[in-house]
C-alpha positions in Angstrom: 17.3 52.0 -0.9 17.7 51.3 -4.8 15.0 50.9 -6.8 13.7 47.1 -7.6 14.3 48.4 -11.2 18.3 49.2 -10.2 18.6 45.2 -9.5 16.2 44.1 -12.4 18.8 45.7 -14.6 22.2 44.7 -13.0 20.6 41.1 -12.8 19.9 40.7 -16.5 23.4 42.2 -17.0 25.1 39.3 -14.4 22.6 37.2 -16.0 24.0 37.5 -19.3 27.8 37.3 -18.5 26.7 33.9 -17.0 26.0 32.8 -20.1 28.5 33.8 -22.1 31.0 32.0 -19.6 28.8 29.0 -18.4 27.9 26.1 -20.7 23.6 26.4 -20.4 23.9 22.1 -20.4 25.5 22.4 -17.3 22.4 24.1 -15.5 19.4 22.0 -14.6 16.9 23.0 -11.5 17.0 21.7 -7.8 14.1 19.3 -6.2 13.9 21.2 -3.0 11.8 19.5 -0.1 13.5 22.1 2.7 12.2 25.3 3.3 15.5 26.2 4.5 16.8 25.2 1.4 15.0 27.2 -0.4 14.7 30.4 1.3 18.9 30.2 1.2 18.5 30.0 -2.8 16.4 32.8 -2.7 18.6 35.0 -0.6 21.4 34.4 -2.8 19.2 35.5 -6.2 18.5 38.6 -4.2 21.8 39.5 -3.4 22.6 38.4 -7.1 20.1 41.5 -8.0 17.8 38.5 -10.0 14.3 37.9 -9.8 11.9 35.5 -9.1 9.0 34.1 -10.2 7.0 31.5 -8.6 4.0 29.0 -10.0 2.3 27.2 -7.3 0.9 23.9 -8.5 -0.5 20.8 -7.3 1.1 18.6 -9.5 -0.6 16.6 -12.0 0.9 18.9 -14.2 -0.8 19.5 -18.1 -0.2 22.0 -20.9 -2.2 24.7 -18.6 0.5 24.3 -16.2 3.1 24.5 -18.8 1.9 27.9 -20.2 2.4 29.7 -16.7 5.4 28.3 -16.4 6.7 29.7 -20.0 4.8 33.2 -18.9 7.0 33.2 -15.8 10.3 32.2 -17.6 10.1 35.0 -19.9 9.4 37.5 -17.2 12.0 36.2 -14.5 15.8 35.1 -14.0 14.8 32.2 -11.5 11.6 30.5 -12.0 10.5 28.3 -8.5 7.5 25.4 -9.4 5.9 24.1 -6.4 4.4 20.9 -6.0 2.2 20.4 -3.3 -1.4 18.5 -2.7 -2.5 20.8 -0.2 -4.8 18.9 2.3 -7.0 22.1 3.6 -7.9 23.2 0.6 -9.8 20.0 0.2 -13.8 19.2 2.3 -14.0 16.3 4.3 -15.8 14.4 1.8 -13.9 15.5 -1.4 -10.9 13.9 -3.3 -7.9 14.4 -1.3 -7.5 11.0 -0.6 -7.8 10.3 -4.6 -6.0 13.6 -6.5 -3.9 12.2 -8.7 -0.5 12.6 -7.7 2.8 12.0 -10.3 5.5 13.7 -9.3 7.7 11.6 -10.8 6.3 12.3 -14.4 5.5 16.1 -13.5 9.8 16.4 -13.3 10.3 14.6 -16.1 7.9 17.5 -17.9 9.8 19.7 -15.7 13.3 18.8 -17.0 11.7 18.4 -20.9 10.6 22.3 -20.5 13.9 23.4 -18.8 16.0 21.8 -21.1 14.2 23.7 -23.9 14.9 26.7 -22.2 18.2 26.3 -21.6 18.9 26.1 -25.7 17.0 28.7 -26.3 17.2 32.4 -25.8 14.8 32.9 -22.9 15.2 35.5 -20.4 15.0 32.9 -17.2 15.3 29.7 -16.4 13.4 26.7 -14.4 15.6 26.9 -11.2 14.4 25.1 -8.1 11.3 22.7 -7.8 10.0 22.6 -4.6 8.0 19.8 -3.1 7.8 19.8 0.5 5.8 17.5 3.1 3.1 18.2 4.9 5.2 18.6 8.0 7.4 21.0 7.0 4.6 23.1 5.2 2.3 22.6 8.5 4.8 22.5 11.3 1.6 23.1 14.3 -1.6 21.7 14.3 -2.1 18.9 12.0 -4.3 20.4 8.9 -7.9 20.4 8.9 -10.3 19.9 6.5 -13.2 20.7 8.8 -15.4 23.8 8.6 -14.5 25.3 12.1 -11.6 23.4 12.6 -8.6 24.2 14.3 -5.2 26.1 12.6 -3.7 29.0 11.6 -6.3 30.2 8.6 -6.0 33.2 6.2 -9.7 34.0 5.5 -11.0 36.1 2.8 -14.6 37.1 3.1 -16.8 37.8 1.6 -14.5 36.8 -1.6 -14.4 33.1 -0.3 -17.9 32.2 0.8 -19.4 33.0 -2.6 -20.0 30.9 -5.9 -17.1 28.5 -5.7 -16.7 29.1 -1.6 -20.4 28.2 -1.8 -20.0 24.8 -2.9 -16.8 24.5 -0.9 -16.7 26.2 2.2 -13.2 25.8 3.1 -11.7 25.4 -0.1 -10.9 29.2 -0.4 -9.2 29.4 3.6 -7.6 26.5 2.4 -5.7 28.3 -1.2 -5.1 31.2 0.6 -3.4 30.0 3.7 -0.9 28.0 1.4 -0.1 30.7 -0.8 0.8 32.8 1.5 2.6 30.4 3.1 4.3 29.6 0.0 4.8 33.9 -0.8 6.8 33.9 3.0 8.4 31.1 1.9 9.5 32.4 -1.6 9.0 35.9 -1.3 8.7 36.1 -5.2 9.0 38.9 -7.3 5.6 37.8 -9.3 3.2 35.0 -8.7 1.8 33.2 -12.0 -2.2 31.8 -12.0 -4.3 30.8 -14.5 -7.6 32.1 -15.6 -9.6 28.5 -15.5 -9.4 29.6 -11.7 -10.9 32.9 -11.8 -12.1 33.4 -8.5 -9.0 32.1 -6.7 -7.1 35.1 -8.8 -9.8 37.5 -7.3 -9.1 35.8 -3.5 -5.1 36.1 -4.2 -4.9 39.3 -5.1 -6.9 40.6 -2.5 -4.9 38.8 0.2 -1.9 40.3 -1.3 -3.5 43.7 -1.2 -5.0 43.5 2.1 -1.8 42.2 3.7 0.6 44.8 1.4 2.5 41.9 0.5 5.4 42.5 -2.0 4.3 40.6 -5.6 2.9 41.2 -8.4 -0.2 38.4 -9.0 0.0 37.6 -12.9 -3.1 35.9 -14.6 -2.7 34.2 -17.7 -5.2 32.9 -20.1 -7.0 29.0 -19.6 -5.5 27.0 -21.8 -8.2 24.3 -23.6 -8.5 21.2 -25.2 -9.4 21.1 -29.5 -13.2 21.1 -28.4 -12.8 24.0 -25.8 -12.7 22.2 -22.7 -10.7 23.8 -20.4 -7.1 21.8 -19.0 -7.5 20.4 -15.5 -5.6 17.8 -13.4 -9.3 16.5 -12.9 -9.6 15.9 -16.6 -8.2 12.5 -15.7 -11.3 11.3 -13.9 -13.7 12.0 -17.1 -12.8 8.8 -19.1 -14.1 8.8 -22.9 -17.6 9.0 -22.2 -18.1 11.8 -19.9 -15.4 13.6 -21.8 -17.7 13.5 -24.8 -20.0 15.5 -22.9 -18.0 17.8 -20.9 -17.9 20.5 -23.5 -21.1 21.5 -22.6 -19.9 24.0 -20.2 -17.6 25.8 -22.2 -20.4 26.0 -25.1 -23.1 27.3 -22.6 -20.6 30.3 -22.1 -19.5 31.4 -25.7 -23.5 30.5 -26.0 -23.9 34.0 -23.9 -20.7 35.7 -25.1 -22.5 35.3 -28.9 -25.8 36.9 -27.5 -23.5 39.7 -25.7 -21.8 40.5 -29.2 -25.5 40.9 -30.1 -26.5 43.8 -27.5 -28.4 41.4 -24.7 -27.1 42.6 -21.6 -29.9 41.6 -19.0 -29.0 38.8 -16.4 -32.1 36.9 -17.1 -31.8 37.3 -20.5 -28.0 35.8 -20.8 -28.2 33.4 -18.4 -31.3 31.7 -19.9 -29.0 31.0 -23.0 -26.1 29.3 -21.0 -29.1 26.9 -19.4 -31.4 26.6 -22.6 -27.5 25.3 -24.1 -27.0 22.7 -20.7 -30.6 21.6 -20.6 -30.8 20.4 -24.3 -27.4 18.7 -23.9 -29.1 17.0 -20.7 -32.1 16.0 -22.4 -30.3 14.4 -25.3 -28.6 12.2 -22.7 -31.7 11.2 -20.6 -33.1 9.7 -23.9 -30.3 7.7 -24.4 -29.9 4.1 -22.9 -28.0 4.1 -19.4 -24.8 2.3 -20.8 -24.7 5.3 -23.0 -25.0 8.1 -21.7 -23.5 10.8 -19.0 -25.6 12.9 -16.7 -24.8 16.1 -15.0 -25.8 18.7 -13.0 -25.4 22.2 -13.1 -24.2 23.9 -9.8 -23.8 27.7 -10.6 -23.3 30.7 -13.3 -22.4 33.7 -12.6 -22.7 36.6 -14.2 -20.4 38.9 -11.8 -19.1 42.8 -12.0 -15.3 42.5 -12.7 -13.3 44.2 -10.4 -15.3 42.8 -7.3 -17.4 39.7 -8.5 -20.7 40.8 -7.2 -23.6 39.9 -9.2 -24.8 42.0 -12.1 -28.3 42.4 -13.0 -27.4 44.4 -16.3 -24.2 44.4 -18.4 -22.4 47.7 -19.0 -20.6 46.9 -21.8 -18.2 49.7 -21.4 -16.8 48.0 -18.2 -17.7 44.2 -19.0 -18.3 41.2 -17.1 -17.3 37.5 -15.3 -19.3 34.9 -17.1 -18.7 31.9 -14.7 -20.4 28.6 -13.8 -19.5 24.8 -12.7 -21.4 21.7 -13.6 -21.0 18.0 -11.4 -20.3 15.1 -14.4 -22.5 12.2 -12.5 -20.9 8.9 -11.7 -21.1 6.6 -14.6 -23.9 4.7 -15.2 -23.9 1.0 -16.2 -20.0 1.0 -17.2 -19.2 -1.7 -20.0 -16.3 -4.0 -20.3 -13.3 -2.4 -21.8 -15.3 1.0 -21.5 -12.2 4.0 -20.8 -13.8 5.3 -17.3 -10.5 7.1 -16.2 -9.3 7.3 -13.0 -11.0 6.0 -10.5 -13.4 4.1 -12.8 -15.7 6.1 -13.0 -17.1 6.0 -9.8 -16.9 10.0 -8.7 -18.4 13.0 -9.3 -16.1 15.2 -11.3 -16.7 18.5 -10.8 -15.9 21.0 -13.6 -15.4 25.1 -13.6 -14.3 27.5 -16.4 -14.9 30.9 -17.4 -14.8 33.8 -20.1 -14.9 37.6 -20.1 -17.6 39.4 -21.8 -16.8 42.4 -22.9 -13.2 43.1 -21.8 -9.4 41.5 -21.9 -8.8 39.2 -19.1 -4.8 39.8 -19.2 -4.1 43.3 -17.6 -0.6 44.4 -17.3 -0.2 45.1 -13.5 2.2 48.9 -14.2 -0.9 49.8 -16.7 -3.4 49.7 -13.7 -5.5 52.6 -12.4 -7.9 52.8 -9.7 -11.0 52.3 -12.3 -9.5 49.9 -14.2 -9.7 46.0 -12.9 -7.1 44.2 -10.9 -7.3 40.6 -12.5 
């Protein structure tokens, strides 16, 4: 058998007589809804010696999106986009009913980035979009959002049950089961997530270790608003007034980075910074009048060892750490005529999580890896 190098380098070599003789306005990508479909255009890109790279998504698609899609054109003939609200990744009481769900404008981003691409002198191209039913992703047992409900479940413990598994006890079996769903489906060369997400990287690249499957799990950096809030298809729920205050979170971390750069390194020490930064911000919008102001709550930080994210007590700062945490943004309060409340109206709880390293780069090239060094 030839080395996945061998067909790396005879694919960029078809890849680039295609080119010379094809017009690049001719090519566009494929809505796929079929697995069959699909796994038929990824057979002949084998056989073709090209490779694929695939970006799960849920759609609702923003610039955070868009940056793991560019990571995986440059690094891939064929890039695959999937779009799919996955319903067991979601609790019985949370927002599956309400995601927000515009497909419709997510292609038209699609074919904006593609067509950009196909001008340009990028190494791949957006090549199939796939956007199947629940049906056909769920053929058995109708999906369940329940704790011990019934289905065929990958589990990763104790990965899952522990600071965003905590909160969301199924979320976890839920993002696992469909990616690897999805990596049968696809069987893709890399997989492209981003680090806004940092415990689901930590949950798929275990799954992919444990179960030896054949990908490599890129992580590329969050992507943030001007004020440092980091891009989410949740965003959309905040409306003008709890947007205002939403930056708390990502200034309670770089709070705690600052204090790192200093030489703290004791738990109690750098966590009390990220709260003393969220409890002022919360006091300052108790005083105000309800019509005003936007109340939160603070549901975890972390402070977590990085190649395993178990809790550190004190920071090596040779090795580095996970600074993590999610707050709730309350329903709004007395909402005013005219007031921007986003979608929804403001009537849910949006909860937001983000992250930052301490200490260490969060993008590791895969092929420079060692057995001390972390994964993610």
């Amino acid at each position: 058998m030839r080395p996945k190098s061998f067909w790396r380098a005879r694919g960029i070599a078809q890849s680039i007589l295609r080119r010379v003789v094809t017009s690049p306005k001719a090519q566009s990508f494929k809505v796929v809804t079929e697995i069959a479909s699909l796994r038929k255009r990824r057979r002949d890109a084998m056989f073709a010696g090209e490779s694929v790279g695939l970006v799960p998504t849920m759609g609702a698609l923003h610039r955070g999106h868009l940056a793991l899609i560019r990571q995986a054109v440059e690094e891939n003939h064929h890039v695959y986009v999937s779009i799919y609200v996955n319903p067991t990744q979601f609790g019985v009481n949370e927002d599956f009913g309400s995601y927000p769900q515009t497909l419709q404008a997510d292609l038209q981003q699609l074919r904006s980035l593609a067509t950009e691409y196909r001008k340009g002198p990028s190494f791949g191209q957006i090549t199939a979009v796939f956007t199947p039913t629940t049906q056909e992703m769920y053929p058995g047992l109708k999906p369940s959002s329940e704790i011990d409900g019934q289905g065929s479940f990958v589990t990763i413990t104790p990965l899952s049950s522990i600071l965003e598994g905590a909160s969301r006890p199924v979320f976890f079996r839920g993002v696992a089961t469909v990616c690897m769903k999805l990596f049968n489906i696809v069987q893709p060369d890399t997989v492209y997530f981003g680090q806004k997400d940092v415990q689901q990287t930590y949950v798929i690249q275990r799954m992919v270790d444990d179960f030896h499957l054949n990908t490599i799990v890129r992580v590329v950096p969050t992507v943030r608003e001007k004020d440092g809030l980091a891009m989410s298809s949740r965003n959309v729920y905040l409306g003008k007034r709890r947007r205002k205050v939403a930056g708390v979170l990502i200034r309670a971390l770089q709070a705690v980075r600052k204090e790192f750069v200093n030489g703290v390194t004791k738990r109690e020490d750098l966590l009390s910074t990220a709260h003393t930064v969220l409890e002022e911000e919360l006091e300052k919008q108790r005083a105000l009048p309800p019509q005003w102001r936007s109340l939160f709550e603070v549901d975890y930080f972390s402070l977590a060892d990085p190649m395993h994210l178990t809790e550190l007590e004190d920071v090596d700062p040779s090795h580095g750490a996970v600074l993590s945490g999610a707050i709730k943004m309350l329903p709004v309060e007395d909402p005013q005529e005219d007031e921007d409340l986003g979608t929804g109206g403001g009537k849910t709880t949006v909860r937001l999580i983000d992250n930052i390293r301490l200490g260490i780069s969060f993008l590791q090239k895969p092929q420079a890896q060692t057995e001390s060094s972390p994964r993610l």
